[in-house]
N, C-alpha and C positions, 0 to 999 in steps of 0.2 A: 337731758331734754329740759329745753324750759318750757314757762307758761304759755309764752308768745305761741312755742313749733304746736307743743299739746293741743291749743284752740285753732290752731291751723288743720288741726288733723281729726282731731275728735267735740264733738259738742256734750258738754255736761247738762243734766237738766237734772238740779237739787231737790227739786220737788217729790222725784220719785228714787234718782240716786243712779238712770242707766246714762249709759254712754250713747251716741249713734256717729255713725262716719261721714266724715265733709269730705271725703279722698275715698278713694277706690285702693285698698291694699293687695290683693287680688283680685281677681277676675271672677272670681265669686263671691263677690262684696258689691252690693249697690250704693249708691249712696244714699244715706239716710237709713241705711240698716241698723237694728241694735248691734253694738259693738260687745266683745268679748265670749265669756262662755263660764260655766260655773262647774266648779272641783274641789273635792271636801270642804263645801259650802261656799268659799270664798271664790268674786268674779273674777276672771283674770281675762286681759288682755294683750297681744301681744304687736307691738311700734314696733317696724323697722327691726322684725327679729330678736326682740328683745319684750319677756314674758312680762309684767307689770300686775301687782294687785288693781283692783280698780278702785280699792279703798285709800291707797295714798296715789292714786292720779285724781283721785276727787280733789285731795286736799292740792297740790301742785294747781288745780285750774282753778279753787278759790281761792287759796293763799299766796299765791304764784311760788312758793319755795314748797320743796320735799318736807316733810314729815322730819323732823328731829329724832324723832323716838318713835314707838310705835302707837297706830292707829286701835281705838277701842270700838266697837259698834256697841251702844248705849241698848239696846235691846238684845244682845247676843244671836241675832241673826246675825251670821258671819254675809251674807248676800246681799244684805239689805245698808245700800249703799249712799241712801239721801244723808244729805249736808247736816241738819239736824243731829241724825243718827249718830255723826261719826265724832270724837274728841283724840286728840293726841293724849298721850301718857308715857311717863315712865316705866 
């Protein structure tokens, strides 16, 4: 997936860190609903059948590139998804 389909599909807002939907995924999704769901702490959502953190789709819609390494949340709430919050790491 790149940045382009991502912001076709999902709206980020850095401020707080959630996602909501520009598309209808199912029929039990409206648009503008918050996107994803939360499991052993960390959000996850799932594109086109395909599960995704929500903490390297944050980075993919600011950076436009995936995550090299893995994603740290700077407070170790694993949920807590704003831009701020999050740094790449080895």
């Amino acid at each position: 997936m790149t940045q382009e389909e991502l912001k076709e599909i999902l709206e980020y807002r850095p401020d707080t860190g959630e996602f909501f939907w520009k598309v209808r995924p199912s029929n039990r999704v409206k648009l503008g609903d918050k996107a994803g769901y939360e499991s052993g702490g960390y959000i996850f959502i799932r594109i086109k059948g395909t599960l995704h953190y929500a903490h390297r789709l944050a980075f993919l819609y600011m950076k436009s590139t995936w995550p090299s390494e893995l994603v740290d949340h700077d407070n170790r709430v694993r949920s807590d998804n704003c831009w701020r919050n999050l740094k790449e790491v080895s």
